[in-house]
C-alpha positions as CSV (number, residue, x, y, z in Angstrom):
1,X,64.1,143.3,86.4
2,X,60.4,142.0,87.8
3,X,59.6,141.4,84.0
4,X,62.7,139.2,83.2
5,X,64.0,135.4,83.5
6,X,66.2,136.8,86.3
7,X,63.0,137.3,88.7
8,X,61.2,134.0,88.3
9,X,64.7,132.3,88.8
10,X,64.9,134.5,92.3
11,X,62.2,133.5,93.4
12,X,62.8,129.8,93.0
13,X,66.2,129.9,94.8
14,X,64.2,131.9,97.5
15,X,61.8,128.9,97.7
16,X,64.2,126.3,98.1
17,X,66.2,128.0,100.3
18,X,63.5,128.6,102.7
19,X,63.0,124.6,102.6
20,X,66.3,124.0,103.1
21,X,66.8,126.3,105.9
22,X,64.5,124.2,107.6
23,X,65.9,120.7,107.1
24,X,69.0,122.0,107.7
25,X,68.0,122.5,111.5
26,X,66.5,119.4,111.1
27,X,69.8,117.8,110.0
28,X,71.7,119.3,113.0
29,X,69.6,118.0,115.5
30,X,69.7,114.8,114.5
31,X,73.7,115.3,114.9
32,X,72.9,116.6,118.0
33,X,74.0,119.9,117.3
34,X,71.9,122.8,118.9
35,X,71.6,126.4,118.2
36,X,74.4,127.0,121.3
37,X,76.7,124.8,119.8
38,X,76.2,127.2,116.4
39,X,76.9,130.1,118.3
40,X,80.1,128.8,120.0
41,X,81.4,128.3,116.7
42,X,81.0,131.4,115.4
43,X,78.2,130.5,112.9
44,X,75.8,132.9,111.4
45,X,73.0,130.5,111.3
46,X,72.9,131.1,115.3
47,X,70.9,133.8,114.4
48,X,67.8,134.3,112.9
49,X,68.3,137.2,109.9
50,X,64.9,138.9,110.3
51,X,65.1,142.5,111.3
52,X,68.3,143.4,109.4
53,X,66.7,142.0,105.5
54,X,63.1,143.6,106.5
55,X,64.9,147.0,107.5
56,X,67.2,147.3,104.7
57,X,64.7,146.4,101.9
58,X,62.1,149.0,103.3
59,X,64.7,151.5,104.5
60,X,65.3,153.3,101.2
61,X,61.4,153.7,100.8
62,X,61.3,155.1,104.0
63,X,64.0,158.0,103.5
64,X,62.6,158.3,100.2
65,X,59.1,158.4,100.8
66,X,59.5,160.7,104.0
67,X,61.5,163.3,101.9
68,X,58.7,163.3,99.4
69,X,55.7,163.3,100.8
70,X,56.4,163.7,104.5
71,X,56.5,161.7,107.9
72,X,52.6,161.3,107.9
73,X,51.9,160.4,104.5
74,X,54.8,157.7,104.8
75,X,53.6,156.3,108.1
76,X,49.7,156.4,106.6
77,X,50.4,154.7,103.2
78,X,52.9,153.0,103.2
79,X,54.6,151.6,107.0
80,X,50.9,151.1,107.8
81,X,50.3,148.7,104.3
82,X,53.3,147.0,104.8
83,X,52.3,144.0,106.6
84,X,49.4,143.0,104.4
85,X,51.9,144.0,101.2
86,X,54.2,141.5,102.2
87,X,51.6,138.6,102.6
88,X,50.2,139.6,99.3
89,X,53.5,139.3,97.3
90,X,55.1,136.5,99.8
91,X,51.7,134.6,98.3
92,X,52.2,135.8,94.6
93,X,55.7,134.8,94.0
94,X,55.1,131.4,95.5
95,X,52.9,131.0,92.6
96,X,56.0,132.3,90.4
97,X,58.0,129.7,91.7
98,X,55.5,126.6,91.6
99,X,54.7,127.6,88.3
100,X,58.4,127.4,87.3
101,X,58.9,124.7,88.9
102,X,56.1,122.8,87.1
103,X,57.2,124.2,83.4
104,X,60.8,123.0,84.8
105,X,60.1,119.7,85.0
106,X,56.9,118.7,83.1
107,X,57.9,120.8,80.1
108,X,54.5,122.4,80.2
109,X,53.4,125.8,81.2
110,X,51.8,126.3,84.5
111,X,51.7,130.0,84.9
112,X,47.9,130.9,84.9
113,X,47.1,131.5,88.7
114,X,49.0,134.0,89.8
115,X,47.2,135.2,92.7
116,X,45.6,137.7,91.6
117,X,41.9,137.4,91.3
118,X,39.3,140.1,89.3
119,X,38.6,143.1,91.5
120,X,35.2,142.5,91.0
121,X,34.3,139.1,91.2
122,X,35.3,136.5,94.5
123,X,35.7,133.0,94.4
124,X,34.9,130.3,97.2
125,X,37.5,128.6,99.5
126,X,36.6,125.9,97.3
127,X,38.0,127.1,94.2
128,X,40.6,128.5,96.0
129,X,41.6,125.1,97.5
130,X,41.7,123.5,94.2
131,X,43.7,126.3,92.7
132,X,46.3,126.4,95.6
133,X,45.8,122.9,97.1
134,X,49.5,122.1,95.5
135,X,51.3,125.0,95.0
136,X,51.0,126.6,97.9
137,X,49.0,124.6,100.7
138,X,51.0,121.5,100.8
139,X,54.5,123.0,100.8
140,X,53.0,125.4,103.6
141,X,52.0,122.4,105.8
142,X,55.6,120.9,104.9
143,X,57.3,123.5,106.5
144,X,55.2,123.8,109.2
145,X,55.4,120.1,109.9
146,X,59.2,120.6,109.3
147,X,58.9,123.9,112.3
148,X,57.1,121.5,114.8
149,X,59.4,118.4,114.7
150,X,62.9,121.4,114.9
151,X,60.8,122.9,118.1
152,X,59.9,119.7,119.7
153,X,63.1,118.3,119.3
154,X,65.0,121.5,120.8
155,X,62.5,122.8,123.3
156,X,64.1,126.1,124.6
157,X,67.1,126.1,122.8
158,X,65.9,126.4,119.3
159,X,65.6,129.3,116.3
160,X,61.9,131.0,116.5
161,X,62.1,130.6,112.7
162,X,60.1,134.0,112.5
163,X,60.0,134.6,109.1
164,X,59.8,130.5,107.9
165,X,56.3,130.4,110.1
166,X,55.0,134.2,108.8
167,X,55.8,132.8,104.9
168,X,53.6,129.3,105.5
169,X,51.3,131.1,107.2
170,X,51.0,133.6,104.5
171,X,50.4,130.4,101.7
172,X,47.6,129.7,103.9
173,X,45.9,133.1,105.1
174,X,46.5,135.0,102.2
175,X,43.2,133.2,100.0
176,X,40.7,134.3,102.9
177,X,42.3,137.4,103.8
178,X,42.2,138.9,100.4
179,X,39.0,137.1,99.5
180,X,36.6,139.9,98.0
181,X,32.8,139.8,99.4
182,X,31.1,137.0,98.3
183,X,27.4,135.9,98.3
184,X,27.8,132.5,99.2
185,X,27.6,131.8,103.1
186,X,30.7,130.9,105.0
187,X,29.1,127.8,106.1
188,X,28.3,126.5,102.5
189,X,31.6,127.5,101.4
190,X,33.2,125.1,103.7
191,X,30.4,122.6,103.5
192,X,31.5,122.4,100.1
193,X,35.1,122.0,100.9
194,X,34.2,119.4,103.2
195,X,32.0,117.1,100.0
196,X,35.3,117.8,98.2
197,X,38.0,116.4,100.4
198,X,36.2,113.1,101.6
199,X,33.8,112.0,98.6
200,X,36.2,109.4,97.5
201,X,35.1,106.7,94.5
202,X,34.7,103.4,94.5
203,X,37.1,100.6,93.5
204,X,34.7,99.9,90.5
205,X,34.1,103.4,89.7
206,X,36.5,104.5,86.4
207,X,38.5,108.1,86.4
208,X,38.8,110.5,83.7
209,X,42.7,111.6,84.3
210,X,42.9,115.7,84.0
211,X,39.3,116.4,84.8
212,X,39.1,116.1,89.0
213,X,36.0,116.4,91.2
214,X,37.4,115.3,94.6
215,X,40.3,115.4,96.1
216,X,41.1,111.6,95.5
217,X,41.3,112.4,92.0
218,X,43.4,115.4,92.0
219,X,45.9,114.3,94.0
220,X,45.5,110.9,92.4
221,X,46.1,113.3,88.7
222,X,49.8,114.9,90.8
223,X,50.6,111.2,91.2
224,X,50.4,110.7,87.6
225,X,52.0,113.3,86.7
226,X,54.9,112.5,88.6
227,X,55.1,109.0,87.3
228,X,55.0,110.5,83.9
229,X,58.8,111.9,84.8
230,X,61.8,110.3,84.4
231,X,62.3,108.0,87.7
232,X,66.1,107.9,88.4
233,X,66.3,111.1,89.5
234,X,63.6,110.4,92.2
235,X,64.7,107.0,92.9
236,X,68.2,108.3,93.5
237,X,67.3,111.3,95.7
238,X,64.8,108.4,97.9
239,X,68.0,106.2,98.2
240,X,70.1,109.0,99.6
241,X,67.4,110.1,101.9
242,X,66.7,106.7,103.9
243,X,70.2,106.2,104.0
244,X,70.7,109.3,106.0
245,X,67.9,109.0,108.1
246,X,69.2,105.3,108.7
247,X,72.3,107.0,109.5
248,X,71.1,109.7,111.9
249,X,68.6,108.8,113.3
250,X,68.6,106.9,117.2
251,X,67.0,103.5,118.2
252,X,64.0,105.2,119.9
253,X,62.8,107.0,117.1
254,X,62.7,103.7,115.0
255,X,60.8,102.4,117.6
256,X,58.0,104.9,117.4
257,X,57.8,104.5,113.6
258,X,54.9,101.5,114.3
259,X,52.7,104.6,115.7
260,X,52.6,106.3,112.4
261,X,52.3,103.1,110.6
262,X,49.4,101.9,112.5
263,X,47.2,104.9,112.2
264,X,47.4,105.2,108.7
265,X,46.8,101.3,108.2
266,X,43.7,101.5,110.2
267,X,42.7,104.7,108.4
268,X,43.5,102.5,104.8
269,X,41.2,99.5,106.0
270,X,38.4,102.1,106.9
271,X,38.5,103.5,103.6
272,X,38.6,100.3,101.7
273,X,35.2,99.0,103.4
274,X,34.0,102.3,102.8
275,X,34.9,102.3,98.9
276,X,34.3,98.2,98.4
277,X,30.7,99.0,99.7
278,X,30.0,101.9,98.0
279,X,29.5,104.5,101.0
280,X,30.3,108.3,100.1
281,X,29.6,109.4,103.3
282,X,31.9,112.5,104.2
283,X,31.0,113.0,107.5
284,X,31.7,109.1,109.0
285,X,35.7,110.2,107.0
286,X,35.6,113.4,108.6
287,X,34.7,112.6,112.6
288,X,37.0,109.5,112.1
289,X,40.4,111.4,111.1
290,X,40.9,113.0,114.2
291,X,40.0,110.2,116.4
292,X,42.6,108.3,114.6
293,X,45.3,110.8,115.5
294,X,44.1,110.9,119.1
295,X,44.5,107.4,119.0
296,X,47.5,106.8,117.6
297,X,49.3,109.6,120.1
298,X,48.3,108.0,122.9
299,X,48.8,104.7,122.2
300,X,52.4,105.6,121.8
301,X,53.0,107.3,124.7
302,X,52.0,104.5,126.9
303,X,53.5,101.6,124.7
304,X,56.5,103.0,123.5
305,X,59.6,104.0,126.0
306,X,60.7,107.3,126.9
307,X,57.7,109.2,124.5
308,X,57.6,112.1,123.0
309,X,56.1,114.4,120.6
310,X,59.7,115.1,118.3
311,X,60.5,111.7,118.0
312,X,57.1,111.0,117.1
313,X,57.7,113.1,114.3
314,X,60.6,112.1,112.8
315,X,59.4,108.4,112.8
316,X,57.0,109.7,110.9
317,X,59.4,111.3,108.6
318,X,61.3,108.5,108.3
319,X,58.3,106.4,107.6
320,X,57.1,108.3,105.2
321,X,60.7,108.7,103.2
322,X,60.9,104.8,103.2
323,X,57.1,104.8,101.4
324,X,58.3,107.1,98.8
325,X,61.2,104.9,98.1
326,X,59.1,101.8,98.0
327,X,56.1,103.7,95.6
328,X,58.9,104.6,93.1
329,X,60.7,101.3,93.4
330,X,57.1,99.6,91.9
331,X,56.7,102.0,89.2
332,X,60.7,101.3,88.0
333,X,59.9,97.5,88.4
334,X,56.7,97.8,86.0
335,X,58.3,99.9,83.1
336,X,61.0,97.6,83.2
337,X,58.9,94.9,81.9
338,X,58.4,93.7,78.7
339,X,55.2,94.5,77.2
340,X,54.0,90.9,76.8
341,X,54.1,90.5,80.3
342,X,52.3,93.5,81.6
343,X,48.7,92.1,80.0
344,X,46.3,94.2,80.2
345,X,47.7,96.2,83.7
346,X,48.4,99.9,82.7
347,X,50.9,101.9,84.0
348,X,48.3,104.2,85.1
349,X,46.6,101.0,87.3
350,X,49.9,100.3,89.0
351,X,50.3,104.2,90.2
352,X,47.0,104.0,91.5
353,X,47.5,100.7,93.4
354,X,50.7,102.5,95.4
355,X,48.5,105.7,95.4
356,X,45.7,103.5,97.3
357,X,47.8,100.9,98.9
358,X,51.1,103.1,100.5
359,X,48.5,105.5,102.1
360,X,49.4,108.4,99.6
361,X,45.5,109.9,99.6
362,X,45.2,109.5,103.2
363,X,48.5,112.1,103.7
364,X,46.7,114.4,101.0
365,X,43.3,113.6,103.1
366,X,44.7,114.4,106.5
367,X,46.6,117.8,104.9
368,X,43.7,118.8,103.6
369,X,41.9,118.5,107.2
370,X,44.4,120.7,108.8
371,X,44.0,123.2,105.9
372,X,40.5,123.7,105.7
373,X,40.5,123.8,109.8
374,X,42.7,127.1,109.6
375,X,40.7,128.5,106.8
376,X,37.6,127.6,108.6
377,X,38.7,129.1,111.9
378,X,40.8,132.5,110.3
379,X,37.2,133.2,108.2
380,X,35.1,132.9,110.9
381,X,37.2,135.5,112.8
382,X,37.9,137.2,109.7
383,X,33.7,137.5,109.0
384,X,33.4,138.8,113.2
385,X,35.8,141.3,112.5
386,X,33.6,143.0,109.5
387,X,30.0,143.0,111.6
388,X,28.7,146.1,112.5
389,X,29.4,148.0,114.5
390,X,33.1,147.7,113.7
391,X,33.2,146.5,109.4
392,X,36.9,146.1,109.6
393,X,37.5,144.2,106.8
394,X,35.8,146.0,104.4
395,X,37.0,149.5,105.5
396,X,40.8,147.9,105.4
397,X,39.9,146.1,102.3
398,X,38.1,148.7,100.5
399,X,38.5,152.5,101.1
400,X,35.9,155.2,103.1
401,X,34.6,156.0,99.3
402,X,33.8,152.5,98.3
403,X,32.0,151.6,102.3
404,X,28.5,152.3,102.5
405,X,27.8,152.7,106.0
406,X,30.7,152.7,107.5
407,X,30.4,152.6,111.1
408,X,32.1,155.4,113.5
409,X,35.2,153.1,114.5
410,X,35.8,151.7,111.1
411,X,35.6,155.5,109.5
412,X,38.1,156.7,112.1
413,X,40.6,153.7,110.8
414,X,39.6,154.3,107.4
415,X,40.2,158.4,107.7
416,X,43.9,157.8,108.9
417,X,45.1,155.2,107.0
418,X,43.7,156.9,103.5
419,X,43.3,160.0,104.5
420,X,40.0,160.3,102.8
421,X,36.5,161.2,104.0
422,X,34.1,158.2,104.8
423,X,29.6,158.7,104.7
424,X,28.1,158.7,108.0
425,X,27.6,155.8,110.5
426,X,24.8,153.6,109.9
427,X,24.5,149.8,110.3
428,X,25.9,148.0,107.6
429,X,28.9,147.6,105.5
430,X,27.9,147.2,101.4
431,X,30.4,147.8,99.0
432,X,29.6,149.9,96.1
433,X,30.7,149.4,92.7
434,X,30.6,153.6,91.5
435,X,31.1,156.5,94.1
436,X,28.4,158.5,93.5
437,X,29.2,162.2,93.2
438,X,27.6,164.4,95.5
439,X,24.7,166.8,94.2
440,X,26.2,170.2,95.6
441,X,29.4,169.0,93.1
442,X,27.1,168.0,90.2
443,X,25.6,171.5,90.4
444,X,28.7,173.4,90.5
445,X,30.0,171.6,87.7
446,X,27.3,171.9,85.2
């Protein structure tokens, strides 16, 4: 079954239906309908269905497991590497379903990063950013911006959404958690990030489409990509979209939308000095962003009437529906043209115009903030937890016969969760690529 059509198509349903659970809450809240008013009816999305799947999927492993190898060898290797099991193949088939996705509708193949890096060799956050930057980070940040507006909105009386927030996590974490040891400093891995997400080219400069070296131009290369598609269906799916917001949504949150719209206008103008005079400067883009945000928060909540963060939200929502509509409008308008009256404009110009002008790189910009934040933050905690004394990454990573040095605490760990011997404590934690074979063995063997 794993090696068949049958699983890549289950894990695209299981995709979309974990961003359409969300909107769906969404959807009800905007017709006022709380999780109480679910539960009076008799509704099973009242409920959040979290224990029941994760007990009956690992319950026949369990009885099977225990009747096999025992109680302790179950609750060692197997309940113990559950967690990190999960978040390994929660990340993996992600990248089944983007893949699909991609092949789906670009008639192309996709399917080349599966997750699964070479035992032997590690890779930056950089190269994992580029790798996942679409597939996985920006539908991860979706949801989670999706999770925020539902809880805002809802305050008590809303659904924890356990197993939503541990899957967008998981698209996130999973890169620096499973990250083998790498030779390059944490601080120049995310200095690099950093050069990558705000060195943005001039308005002179030319692009080679397909071959990225910033952020601009690889989500400036998605843009294209999707212009490359046929329109209608977009166009059709915007239409329906603002209309239901229009529908839905109440007077106050329209009158918030000006919040949104202001703070990336003045983030626009900032970048179009920069660009038009030539300054790559990723720090002056970096300290800027958040100040923005402050800015734009506060101004609202003592300009607009009766404030508040979930309104906030979904003006932003709103806002950002209506640009979509408007980006796809322009590129319909231009292909329906005739050709002597498009001059020398290409189609690929006109993408970039909406791509510059409708703030599209400063949402990708700001995304890619937040993203390299959490990396930043779960690494540096991540690289605490495997100093000495303790080497906890590398003695859950690894096992006690690949850990040179592993100190007293991490052996203990490494002892029951293996059941294998570990060397004796010393003061650092080096991976080795052969486990020697002791001498005492080597003799008796000869």
């Amino acid at each position: 079954y794993f090696s068949t059509v049958a699983w890549y198509v289950h894990n695209v349903i299981v995709d979309l239906s974990t961003e359409l659970f969300v909107l769906i809450f969404i959807y009800l809240t905007l017709a006022s309908k709380s999780v109480t008013d679910l539960g009076e009816l008799g509704s099973v999305l009242a409920a959040e269905w979290f224990l029941t799947p994760a007990f009956s999927a690992m319950l026949p492993a369990v009885i099977g497991l225990g009747i096999e190898y025992g109680p302790v060898w179950m609750l060692r290797n197997y309940i113990a590497t559950a967690p990190a099991s999960m978040m390994y193949f929660v990340f993996i088939n992600k990248s089944m379903s983007s893949s699909v996705r991609f092949t789906f509708f670009n008639n192309r193949a996709a399917y080349i990063n599966t997750g699964r890096p070479h035992a032997n060799k590690s890779y930056s956050l950089l190269d994992s950013f580029k790798a996942f930057r679409s597939s996985h980070y920006t539908p991860a940040l979706r949801i989670a911006y999706a999770i925020l507006l539902y809880r805002s909105m809802n305050n008590e009386d809303a659904l924890p959404m356990i197993l939503v927030s541990f899957t967008a996590a998981a698209w996130i974490a999973a890169p620096v958690l499973f990250q083998p040891p790498s030779t390059v400093s944490l601080s120049e891995q995310i200095r690099d990030v950093v050069n990558y997400i705000a060195t943005a080219p001039t308005f002179t400069e030319s692009i080679v489409p397909g071959k990225p070296t910033n952020l601009y131009e690889a989500a400036l290369d998605d843009e294209i990509q999707i212009a490359s598609q046929p329109l209608w269906p977009s166009i059709l799916s915007a239409i329906f979209f603002c209309g239901l917001y229009l529908t839905m949504t109440t007077a106050d949150i329209f009158d918030q939308i000006w919040a949104p719209f202001s703070g990336m206008l003045i983030l626009f103008l900032f970048r179009f000095v920069l660009r038009m005079a030539g300054i790559k400067q990723a720090g002056m883009i970096v300290l800027f962003a958040p100040v923005l945000i402050l800015l734009a928060v506060v101004s609202s909540i003592f300009v607009v009437e009766n404030p508040g963060l979930g309104p906030l939200l979904i003006s932003a929502l709103v806002l950002l529906q209506f640009i979509k509509l408007a980006k796809y409008t322009f590129w319909a308008l231009y292909l329906m043209l005739p050709s002597r009256c498009r001059g020398q404009l290409k189609f690929v110009d006109i993408v970039r115009a909406t791509y510059d002008g409708l703030g599209v790189y400063e949402l990708h910009y700001m995304g890619a903030l937040m993203v390299l934040l959490a990396q930043a933050l779960l690494a540096a905690f991540v690289w605490l937890l495997d100093r000495p004394p303790l080497c906890l990454r590398t003695s859950m990573l690894l096992n006690g016969r690949m850990t040179k040095g592993t100190p007293w605490f991490g052996q203990r760990m490494v002892e029951f969760f293996t059941s294998s011997s570990t060397q004796k404590a010393q003061t650092s934690c080096v991976p080795l690529i052969f486990d020697p074979v002791p001498k005492a063995k080597a003799s008796q063997s000869m």
